[in-house]
C-alpha positions in Angstrom: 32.8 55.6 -0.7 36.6 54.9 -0.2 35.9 51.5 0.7 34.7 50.8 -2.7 38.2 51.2 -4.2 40.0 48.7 -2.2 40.1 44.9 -4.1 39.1 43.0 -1.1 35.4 44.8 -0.9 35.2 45.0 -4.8 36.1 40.7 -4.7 33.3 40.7 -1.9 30.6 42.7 -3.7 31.2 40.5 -7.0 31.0 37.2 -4.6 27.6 38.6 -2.7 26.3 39.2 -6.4 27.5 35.6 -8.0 26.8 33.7 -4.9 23.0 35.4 -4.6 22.4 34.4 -7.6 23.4 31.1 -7.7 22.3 30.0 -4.3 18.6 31.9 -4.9 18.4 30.0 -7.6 18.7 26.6 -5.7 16.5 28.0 -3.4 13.4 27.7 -5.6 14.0 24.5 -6.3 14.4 23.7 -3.0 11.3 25.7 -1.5 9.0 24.9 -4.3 9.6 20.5 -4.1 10.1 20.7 -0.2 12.8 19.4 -0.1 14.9 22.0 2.6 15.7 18.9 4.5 18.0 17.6 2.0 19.3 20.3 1.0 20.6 21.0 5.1 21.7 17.5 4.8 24.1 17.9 1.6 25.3 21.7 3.6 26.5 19.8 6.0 28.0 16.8 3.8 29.9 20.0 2.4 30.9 21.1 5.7 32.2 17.2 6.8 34.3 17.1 3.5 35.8 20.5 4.3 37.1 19.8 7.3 38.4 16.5 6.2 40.4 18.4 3.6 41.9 20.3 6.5 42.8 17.3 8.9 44.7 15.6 5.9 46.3 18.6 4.2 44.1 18.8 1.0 42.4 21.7 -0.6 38.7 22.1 1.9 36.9 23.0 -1.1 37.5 19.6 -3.3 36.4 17.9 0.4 33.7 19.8 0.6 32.5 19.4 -3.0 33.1 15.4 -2.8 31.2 15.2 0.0 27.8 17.2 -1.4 28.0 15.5 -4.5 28.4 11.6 -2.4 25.0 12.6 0.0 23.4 14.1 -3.0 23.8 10.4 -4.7 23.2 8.7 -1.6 19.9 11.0 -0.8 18.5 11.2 -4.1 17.5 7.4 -3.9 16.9 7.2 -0.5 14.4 10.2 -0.9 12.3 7.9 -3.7 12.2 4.8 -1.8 8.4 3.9 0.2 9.9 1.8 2.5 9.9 4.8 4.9 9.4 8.2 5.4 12.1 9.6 3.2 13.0 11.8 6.0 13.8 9.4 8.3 16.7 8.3 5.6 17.8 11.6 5.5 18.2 12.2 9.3 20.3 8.7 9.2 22.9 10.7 6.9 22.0 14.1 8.2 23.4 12.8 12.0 26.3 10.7 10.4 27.6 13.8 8.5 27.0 16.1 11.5 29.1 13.5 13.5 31.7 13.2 10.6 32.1 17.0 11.3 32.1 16.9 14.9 34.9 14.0 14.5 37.3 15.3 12.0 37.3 18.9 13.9 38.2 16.7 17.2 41.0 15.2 15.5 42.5 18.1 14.4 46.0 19.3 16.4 46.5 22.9 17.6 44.1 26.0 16.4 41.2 25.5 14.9 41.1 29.1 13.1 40.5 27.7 9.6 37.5 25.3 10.6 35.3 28.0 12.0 36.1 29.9 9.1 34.6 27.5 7.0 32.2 27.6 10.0 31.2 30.9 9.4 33.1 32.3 6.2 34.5 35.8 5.6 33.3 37.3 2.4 35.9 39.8 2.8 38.6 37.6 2.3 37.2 35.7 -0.8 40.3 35.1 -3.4 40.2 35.3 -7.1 39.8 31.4 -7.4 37.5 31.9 -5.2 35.2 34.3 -7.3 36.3 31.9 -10.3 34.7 29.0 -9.3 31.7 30.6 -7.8 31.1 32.1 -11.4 31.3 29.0 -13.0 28.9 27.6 -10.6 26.6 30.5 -10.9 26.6 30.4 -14.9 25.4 26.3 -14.7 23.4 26.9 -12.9 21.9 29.8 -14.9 22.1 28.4 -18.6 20.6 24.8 -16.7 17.6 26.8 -16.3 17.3 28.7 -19.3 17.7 25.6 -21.2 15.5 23.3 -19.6 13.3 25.7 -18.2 10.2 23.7 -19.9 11.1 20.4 -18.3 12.4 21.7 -14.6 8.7 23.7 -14.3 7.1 20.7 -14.9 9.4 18.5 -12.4 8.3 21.8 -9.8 4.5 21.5 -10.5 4.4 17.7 -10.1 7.5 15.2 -10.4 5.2 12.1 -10.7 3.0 13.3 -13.6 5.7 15.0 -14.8 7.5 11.4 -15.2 4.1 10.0 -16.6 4.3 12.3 -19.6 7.8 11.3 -20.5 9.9 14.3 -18.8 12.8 12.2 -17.0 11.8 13.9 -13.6 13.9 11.7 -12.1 17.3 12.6 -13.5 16.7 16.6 -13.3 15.3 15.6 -9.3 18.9 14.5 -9.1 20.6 17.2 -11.2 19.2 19.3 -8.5 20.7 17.8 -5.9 23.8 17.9 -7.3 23.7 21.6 -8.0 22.9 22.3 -4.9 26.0 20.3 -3.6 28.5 22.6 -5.8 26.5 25.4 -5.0 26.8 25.2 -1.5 30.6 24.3 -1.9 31.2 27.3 -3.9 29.6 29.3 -1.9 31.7 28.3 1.0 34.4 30.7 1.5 32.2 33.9 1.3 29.1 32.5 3.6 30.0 29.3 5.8 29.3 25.9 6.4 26.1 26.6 8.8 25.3 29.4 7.2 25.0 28.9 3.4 21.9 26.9 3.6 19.7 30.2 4.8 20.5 32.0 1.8 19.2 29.2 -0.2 15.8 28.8 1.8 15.3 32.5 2.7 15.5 34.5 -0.9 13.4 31.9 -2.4 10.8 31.6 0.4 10.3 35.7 0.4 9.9 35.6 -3.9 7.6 32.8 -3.0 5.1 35.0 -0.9 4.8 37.4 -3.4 4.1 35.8 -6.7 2.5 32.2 -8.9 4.5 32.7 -11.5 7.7 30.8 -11.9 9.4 32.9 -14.1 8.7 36.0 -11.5 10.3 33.4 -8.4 13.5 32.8 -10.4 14.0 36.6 -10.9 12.4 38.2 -7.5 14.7 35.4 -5.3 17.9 36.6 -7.1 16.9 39.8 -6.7 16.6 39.7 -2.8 19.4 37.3 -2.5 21.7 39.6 -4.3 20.0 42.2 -2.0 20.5 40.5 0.9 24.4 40.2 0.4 24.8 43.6 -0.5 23.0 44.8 2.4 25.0 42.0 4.7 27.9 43.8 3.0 27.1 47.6 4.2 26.1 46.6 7.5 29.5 44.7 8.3 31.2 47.4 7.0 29.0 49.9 8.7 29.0 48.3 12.4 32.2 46.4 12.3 30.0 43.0 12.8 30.3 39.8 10.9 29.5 39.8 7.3 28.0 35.9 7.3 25.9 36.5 9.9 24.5 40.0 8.8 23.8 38.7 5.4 21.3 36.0 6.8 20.0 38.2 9.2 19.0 40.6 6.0 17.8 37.8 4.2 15.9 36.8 7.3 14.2 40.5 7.5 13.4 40.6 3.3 11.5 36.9 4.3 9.8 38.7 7.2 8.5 41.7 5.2 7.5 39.9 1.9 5.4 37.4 4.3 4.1 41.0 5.8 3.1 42.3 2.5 2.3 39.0 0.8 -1.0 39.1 -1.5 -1.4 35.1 -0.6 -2.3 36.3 2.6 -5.4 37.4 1.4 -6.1 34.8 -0.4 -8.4 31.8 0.6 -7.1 28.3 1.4 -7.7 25.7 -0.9 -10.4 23.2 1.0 -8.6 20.4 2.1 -10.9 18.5 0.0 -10.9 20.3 -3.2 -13.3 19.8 -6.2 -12.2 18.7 -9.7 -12.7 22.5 -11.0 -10.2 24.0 -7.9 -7.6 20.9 -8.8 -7.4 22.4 -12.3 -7.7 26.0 -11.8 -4.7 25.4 -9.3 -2.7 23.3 -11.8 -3.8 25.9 -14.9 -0.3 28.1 -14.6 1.8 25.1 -15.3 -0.3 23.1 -17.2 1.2 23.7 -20.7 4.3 21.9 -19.1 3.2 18.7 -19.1 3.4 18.6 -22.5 6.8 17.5 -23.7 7.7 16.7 -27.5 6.6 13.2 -27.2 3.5 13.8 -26.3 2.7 16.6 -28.9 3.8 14.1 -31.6 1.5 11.4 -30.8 -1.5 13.7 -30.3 -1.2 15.2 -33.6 -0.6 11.5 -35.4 -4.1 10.7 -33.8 -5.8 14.0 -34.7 -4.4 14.0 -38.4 -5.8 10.3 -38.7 -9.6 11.6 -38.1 -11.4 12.3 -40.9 -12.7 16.1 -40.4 -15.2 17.1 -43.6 -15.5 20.2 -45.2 -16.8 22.7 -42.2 -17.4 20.4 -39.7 -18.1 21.3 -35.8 -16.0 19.8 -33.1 -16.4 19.7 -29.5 -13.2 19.7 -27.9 -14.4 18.6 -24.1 -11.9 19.1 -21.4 -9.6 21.5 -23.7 -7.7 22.7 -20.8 -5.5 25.3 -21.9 -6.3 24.4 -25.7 -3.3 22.0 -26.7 -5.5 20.3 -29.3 -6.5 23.7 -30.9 -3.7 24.6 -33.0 -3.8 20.6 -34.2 -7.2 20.4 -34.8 -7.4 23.8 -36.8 -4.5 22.4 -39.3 -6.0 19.1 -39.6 -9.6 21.2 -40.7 -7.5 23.6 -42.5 -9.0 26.1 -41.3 -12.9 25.0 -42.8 -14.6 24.4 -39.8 -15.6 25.5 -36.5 -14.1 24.4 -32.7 -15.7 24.9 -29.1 -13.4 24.2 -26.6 -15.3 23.6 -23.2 -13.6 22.7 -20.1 -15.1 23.1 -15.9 -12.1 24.9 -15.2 -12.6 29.0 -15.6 -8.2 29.4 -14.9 -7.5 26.6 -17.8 -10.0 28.2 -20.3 -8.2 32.0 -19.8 -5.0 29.9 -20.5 -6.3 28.9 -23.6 -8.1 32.1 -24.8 -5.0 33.8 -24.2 -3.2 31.7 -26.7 -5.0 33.8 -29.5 -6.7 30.8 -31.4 -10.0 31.0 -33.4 -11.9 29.1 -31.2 -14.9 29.6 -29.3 -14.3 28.4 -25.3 -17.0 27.8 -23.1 -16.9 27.1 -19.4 -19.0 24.0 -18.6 -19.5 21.3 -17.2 -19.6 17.9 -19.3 -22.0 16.2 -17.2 -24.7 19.3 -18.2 -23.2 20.2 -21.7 -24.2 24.4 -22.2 -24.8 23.5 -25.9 -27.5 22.8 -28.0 -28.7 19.3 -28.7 -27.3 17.9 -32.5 -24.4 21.0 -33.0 -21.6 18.9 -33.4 -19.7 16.8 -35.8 -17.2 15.3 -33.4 -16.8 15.5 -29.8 -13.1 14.4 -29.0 -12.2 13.6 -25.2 -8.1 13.6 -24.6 -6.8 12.9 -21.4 -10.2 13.9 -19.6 -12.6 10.9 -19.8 -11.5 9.5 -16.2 -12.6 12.7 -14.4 -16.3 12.4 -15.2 -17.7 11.7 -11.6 -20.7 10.3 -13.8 -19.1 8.9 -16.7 -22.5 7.3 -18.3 -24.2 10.7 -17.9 -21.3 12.6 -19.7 -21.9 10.1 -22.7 -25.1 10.6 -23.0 -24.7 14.3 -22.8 -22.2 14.0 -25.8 -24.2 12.0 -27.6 -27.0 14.8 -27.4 -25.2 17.4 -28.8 -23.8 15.4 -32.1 -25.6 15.2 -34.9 -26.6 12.0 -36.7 -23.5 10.0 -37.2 -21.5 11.9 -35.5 -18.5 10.6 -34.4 -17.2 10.2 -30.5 -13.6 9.8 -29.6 -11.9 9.6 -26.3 -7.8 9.5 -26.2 -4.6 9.5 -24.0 -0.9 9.2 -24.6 -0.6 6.4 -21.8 -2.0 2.9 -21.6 -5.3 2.6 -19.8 -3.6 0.7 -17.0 -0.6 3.8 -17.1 -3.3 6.3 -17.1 -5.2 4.6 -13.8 -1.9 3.9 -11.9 -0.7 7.4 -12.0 -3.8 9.0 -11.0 -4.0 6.8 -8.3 -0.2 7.5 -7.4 -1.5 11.4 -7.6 -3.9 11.0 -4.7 -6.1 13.8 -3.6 -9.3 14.1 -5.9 -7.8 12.7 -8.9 -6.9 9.3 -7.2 -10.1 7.4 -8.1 -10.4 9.0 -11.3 -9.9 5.8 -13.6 -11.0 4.4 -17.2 -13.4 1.8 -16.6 -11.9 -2.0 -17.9 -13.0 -2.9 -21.7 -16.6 -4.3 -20.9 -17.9 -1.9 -19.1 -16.6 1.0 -21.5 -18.2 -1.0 -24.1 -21.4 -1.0 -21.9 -21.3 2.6 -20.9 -20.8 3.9 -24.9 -23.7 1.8 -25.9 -26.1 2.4 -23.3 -25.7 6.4 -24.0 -26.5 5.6 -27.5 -23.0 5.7 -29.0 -22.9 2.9 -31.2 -20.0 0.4 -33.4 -17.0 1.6 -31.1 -13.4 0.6 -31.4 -10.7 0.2 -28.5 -7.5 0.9 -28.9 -5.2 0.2 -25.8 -1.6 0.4 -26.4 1.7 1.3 -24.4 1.5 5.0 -26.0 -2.1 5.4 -26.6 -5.8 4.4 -25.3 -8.3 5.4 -28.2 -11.6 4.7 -28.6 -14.1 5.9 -31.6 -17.6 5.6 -31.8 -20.5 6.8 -33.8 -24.1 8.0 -33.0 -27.5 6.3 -34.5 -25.9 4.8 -36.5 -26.7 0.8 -37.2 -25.5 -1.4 -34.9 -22.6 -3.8 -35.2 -20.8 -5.2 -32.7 -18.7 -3.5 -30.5 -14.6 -4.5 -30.9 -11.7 -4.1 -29.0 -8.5 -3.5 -31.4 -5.0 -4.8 -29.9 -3.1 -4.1 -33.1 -2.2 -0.7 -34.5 -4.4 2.0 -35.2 -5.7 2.2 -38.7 -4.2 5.0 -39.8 -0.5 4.0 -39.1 
């Protein structure tokens, strides 16, 4: 086509290209933590400083991008606090913005033709600078994600636990924010003010309907964001219609048809009150990114201070998807066997896909699928609170070790840490707890697990206890453990 040779279209076909990237990008972000309020909010901010840069004679786009990055600040707080409903704070800066707007465009003396271009941007008209800083914006945001890709999935799959683990959820919550602040500002030349925010929401929504995997979001909504401007682009050119407008209505139709053809649509609901087994199988996919360095680090200090012998059996209940297995097969050196065994069918194929020598069993550990006296150890991490019947799962565990067999149950997180986050989770985790000193003392030695140790400390709760073997009394330990 002719068209194709002229710079103008060859500036607008780079800027649909950069600009669906970048924007589809912040649109998973935005569609996955539900958060397309705010991000209309700070579109708007963007808009406000814009036109304030026109009424006093100063570049629209440093306006616009010190306005997103002031509501961005102002919401991200706002957003966290429990006073209220979050979105009642952003509807307080939401309406002042939109007011800000309506004001500074009032003010202004004689035509108006710049303002409703920011209103509505041209695409056609983007400048080099423009296309510069809409690259640069576009690469951040790329290399962000590929470098904390680990960190930002877990942030996506659950801020809160992903704060209890150590990830600082709340500073890539804000990064965020601000992205989508320069983002939107970037992108407002080629889209518009009241426009930009549906090429955020709609790419990412449409990838959304269409696949669980993160990794397939990111790449499917820059794929139909990039699709949708190109296609915005053909149309305008094609009809003589605006080139804003047609590129939302695209994106608009690419939603429509991916909800049409969406495979979720065929899936079953979640109850509203789901089991323990449906909570993990849900959570299976993003699991392994709970587990930052930190974490890793103090699990394998408290696996290398057990005292595996030559080909011993261990019990690893509540595996998940296997994050003790690679530990426990150094610290055995390879001389023994492992069982994983966890309720949850998605976690254990998560595991087993991970290619370790160990044997995984689905299960329950109320009703242990094992044979009575098989094991050597039976280590618990980060499981123990989700026995509904936490006196029955002991004595369960102590059937299947042998004689002197040891028992140990272990978190990263203080016992109170580990209660006030599940309780901060809600839904059927929230009254999943570890039962205060005494009565874990009780509970270990009325299943027959006897001379057990307590460990509670700000990056651990440990416990270790033996079977048949003779009684002493049971201790709680507020010092280190023995091993460090």
């Amino acid at each position: 086509m002719e068209i194709l040779h002229y710079r103008f279209m060859q500036n607008a076909i780079l800027a649909a290209l950069l600009g669906g990237v970048a924007c589809s990008t912040i649109g998973v972000f935005v569609v996955t933590m539900g958060i397309s309020f705010i991000g209309i909010c700070i579109s708007h901010a963007a808009f406000a400083g814009a036109l304030l840069g026109i009424l006093l004679g100063f570049d629209p786009l440093v306006g616009a991008f010190v306005f997103s990055l002031l509501a961005a600040a102002v919401i991200g707080p706002l957003a966290d606090r429990g006073e209220f409903n979050p979105d009642t704070a952003i509807g307080i800066v939401f309406s002042l913005m939109l007011g800000l707007a309506f004001l500074f465009m009032g003010l202004m003396v004689g035509p108006r033709t710049q303002a409703l271009g920011l209103l509505w941007g041209s695409i056609l008209t983007v400048t080099d600078a423009n296309l510069i800083l809409l690259a640069a914006v576009c690469g951040v945001v790329v290399i962000l994600v590929l470098l904390f890709y680990k960190e930002i999935q877990a942030v996506l799959f659950h801020r809160e636990m992903a704060l209890a683990v150590g990830i600082p959820a709340n500073a890539i919550f804000y990064a965020l924010l601000f992205l989508t602040g320069a983002t939107i500002t970037a992108s407002f030349k080629a889209i518009g003010g009241l426009l930009i925010f549906s090429l955020i929401i709609n790419p990412a929504a449409a990838a959304y309907q269409l696949t669980y995997s993160l990794k397939r979001l990111f790449l499917l909504s820059a794929l139909f964001g990039v699709l949708s401007g190109w296609m915005g682009l053909l149309a305008s050119y094609l009809f003589d219609v605006p080139s804003g407008a047609v590129i939302i209505i695209v994106s608009s139709l690419v939603f429509a048809i991916a909800t049409l053809v969406s495979p979720k649509r065929k899936v079953k609901r979640w109850p509203a009150i789901m089991n323990h087994r449906q909570f993990f199988d849900q959570a299976a996919a993003e699991w392994d990114a709970l587990e930052v360095d930190e974490t890793l680090i103090r699990l394998r200090e408290i696996v290398a201070g057990l005292d595996f012998g030559p080909g011993a059996a261990v019990l690893d209940v509540g595996c998940g998807t296997g994050i003790l297995f690679p530990l426990l097969l150094e610290a055995m050196n390879g001389a023994g066997r492992v069982v994983g065994l966890d309720i949850s069918g998605e976690m254990l194929r998560c595991a087993q896909a991970k290619g370790h020598p160990v044997e995984c069993v689905q299960g329950d550990a109320q009703s242990l699928p094992l044979s009575d006296e098989s094991f050597d150890w039976v280590i618990c991490n980060a499981v123990f609170p989700h026995f509904p019947d936490k006196l029955r799962a002991l004595g369960e565990i102590c059937r299947v070790l042998r004689s002197g067999g040891r028992l140990v149950i272990c978190h990263t997180a203080s016992r109170q840490a580990i209660n006030e986050f599940h309780r901060s989770m809600g839904g059927v985790v929230a009254h999943d707890t570890i039962p205060d000193e005494g009565e874990m003392l009780r509970l270990l030695e009325e299943a027959g697990l006897m001379e057990a140790q307590v460990w509670d400390e700000p990056d651990c709760y440990l416990i270790l206890a033996h079977r048949n073997q003779r009684r002493s009394r049971s201790s709680s330990t507020t010092g280190s453990w023995p091993w460090r």
